[in-house]
N, C-alpha and C positions, 0 to 999 in steps of 0.2 A: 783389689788394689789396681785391677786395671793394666797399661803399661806402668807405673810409677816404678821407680825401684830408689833403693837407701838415698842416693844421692840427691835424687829429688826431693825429697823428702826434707831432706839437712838443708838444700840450698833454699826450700822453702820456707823454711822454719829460721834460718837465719834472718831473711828480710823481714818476715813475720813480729819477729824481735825486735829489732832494730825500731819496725813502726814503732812499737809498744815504747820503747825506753824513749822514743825522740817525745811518743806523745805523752808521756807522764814529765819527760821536761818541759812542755810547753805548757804547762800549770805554772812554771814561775815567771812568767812572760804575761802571762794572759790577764791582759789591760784592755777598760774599751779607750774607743776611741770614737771622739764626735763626732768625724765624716763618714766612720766603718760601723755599720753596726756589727760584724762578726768577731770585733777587736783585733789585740796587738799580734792574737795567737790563728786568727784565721786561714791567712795565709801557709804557714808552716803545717797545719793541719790538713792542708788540701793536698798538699805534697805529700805527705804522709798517707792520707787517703789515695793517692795516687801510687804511694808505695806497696802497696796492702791489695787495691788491684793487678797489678803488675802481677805481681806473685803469683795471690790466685790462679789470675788467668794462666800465669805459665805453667801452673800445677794442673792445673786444669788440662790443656794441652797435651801432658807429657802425657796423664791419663788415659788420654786418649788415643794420642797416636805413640807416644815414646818420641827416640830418640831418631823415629826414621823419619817422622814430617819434619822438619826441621832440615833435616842433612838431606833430603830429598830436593827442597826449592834452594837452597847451598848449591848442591851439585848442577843446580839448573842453571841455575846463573853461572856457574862457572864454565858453563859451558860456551858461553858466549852465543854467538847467531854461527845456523847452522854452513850459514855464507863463507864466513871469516872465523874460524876456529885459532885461536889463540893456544899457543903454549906458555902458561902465566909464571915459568919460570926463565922465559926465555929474554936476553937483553932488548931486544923490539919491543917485548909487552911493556917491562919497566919503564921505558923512552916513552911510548905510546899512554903511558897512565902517566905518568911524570907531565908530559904535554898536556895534561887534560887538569890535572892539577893546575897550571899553570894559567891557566885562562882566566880564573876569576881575579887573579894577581892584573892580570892585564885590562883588565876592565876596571879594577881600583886605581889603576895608573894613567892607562889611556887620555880618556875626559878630561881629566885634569893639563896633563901635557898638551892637548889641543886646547883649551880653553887659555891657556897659559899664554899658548904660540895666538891666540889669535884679540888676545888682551879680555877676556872676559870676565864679567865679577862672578862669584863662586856663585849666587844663583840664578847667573844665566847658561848653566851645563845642563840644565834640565833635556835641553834638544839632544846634544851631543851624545851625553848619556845613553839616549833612550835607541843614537843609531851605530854608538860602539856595542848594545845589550843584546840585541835583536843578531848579528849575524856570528857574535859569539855563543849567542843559546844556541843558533842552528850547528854551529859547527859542535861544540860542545856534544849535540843531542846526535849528530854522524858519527864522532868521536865513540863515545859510547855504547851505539848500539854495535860497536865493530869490537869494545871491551868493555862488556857491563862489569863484569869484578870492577876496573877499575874505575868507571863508572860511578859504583858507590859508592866509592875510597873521594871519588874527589867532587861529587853532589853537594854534599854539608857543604863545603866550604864555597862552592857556587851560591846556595843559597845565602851562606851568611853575607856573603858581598853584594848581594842584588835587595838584599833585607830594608836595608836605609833608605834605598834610592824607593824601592817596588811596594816594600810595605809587606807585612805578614798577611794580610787579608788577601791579597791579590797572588800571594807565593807560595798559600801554604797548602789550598788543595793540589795546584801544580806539581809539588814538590812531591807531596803524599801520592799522585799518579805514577810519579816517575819512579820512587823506588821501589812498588809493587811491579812496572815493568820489568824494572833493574833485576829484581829479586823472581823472575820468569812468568809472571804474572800475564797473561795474552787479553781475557776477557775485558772487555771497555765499559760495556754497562756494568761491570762488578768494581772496577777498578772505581769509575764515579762513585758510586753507590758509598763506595767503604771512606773514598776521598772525602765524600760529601757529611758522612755522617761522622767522622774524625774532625773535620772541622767543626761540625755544628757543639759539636761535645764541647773541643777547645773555648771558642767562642762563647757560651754558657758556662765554662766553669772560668777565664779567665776576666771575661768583660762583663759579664752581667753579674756572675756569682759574686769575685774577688775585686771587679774595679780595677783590675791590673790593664796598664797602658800600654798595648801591643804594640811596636811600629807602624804607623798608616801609610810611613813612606814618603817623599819631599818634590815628587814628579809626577806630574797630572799626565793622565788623567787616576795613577795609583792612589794619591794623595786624597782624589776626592771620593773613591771607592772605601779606600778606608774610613776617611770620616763618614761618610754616607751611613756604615755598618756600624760604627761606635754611636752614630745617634742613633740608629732603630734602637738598638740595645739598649742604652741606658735614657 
């Protein structure tokens, strides 16, 4: 059995189920359709397929290493940089993650208020944009390497705000970089490597596979890297 123990086991066997009963519901659903050839039930199915990996692999995992790989790269990151060591229950860290939350806030806001102040129609923020996004990644990425914990805590939410303007094709190995550093990850050719080949997965099971419309993003040159990638694809 490995490392496994009960627990894993159960929390295995719960997802495991779950696939099952979602995909014996998706028999009452499952209609074609003349632009999908996989049908109504395709979709639903891939996730489900995604749910049934998941698992595995984390069963796999535990197999393997147990419950110390896991709480091992935890501890690493919570370490922060050996520079600027954080006490992450102290009122400084809170302020200092709170601040870091707060940036992508400030970039959905900014552009707009200068665009506003200087009479702009909404799609000429394109420039603006692109030079409130640039010294707010940098700061952001200072920000963070001085509090990776919070770092991760407030990454997603950076990304969801740069998503519209930047496009998922253009943010999403970025993004897939930055939380394996988050997460203590140091090696560069491994960090590409794993960046590059999560991408490619996505991208084949979202746009080729399922046809699902990823954001390309509204701000050149993101806009046209995206479409660039949606025609190779389909």
């Amino acid at each position: 059995m490995g490392n496994l123990k009960t627990g894993h086991l159960v929390e295995a066997g719960l997802w495991l189920l779950l696939a099952l009963v979602l995909f014996i519901f998706s028999f009452e659903f499952n209609k074609p359709i003349e632009i999908y050839k996989f049908g109504a039930s395709g979709w639903p199915r891939a996730i489900i397929l995604m749910i049934v990996l998941a698992a595995l692999g984390q069963l796999a995992w535990h197999w393997k290493r147990g419950e110390g790989g896991a709480t091992s790269k935890l501890n690493a990151a919570a370490d922060d940089s050996v520079e600027a060591p954080e006490d992450h229950s102290s009122l400084n860290w809170y302020a200092h993650t709170f601040a870091m939350v707060a940036i992508p806030f400030i970039y959905l806001r900014v552009p707009d208020f200068l665009g506003g102040m200087m009479g702009l129609p909404p799609d000429g923020l394109g420039t603006i944009k692109l030079l409130t996004a640039f010294p707010l990644m940098a700061l952001f990425g200072w920000m963070a390497y001085r509090n990776q914990v919070g770092g991760m805590l407030a990454l997603p939410i950076f990304f969801g705000a740069l998503l519209e303007d930047m496009g998922f094709y253009a943010l999403a190995p970025v993004f897939a970089m930055c939380v394996m550093y988050l997460m203590g990850e140091r090696r560069i050719g491994w960090m590409a490597g794993v960046a590059a080949g999560v991408f490619g997965i996505l991208l084949f099971m979202f746009v080729k596979l399922l046809y699902v419309g990823l954001p390309t993003g509204n701000i050149h040159p993101f806009y046209d890297f995206g479409t660039w990638i949606v025609t190779i694809l389909q």
